[in-house]
N, C-alpha and C positions, 0 to 999 in steps of 0.2 A: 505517378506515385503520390501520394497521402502520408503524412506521418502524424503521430499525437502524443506529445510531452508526454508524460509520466511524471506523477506524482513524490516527492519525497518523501522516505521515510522514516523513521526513529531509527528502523532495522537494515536499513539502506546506506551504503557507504557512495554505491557508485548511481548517476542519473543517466538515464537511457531514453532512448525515444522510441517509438513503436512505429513499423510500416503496417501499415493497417495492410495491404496488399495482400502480403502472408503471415501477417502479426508477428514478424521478427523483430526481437529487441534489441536496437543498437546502442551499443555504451556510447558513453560521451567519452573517443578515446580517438585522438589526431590518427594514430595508425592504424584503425581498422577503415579497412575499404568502404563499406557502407555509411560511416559518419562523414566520410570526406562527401562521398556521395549527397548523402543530407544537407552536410553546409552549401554545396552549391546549388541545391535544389531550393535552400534558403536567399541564397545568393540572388538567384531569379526574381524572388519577390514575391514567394511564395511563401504560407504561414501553415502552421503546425496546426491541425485541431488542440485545444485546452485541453489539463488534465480531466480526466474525471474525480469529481467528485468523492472524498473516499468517503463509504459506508460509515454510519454515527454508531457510536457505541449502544448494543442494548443496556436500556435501564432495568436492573436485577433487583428483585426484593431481596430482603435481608436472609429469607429462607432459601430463594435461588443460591445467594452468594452463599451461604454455608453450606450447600449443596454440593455445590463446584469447591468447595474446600473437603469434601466428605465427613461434612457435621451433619447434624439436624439441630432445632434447637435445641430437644429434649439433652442430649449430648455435649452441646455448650454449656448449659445450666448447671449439668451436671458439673464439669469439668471449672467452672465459676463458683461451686457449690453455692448458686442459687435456688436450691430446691426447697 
């Protein structure tokens, strides 16, 4: 077996680890069979692959981001009455 931390997240309350084997996600939870399993596999002296890496946020222009708000500028300006 192989397992690989998992990352924390904002939107994450519970932390799991992953068997790469069949990519099953085990909670970090004393009663599920497969975490017990884990910690002894820990126990051995054996180690987790690292999280991955999470993806960086893309960098948006100012027209992207009013884009994804469903502005354009011309529509801002207006709405500013910077015209």
């Amino acid at each position: 077996m192989t397992y690989q931390l998992q990352p924390s997240t904002e939107f994450s309350v519970f932390q799991f680890v992953t068997r790469l084997e069949d990519n099953a996600s085990i909670p970090f939870d004393p009663a599920n069979t497969d975490y017990q399993a884990y910690l002894a596999w820990l126990a051995e002296g054996n180690t987790p692959e690292p999280a991955p890496e999470p993806e960086p946020a893309p960098v948006l222009t100012t027209e992207q981001k009013l884009e994804a708000a469903g502005l354009t500028v011309t529509e801002l300006r207006e709405l500013l009455n910077l015209n």
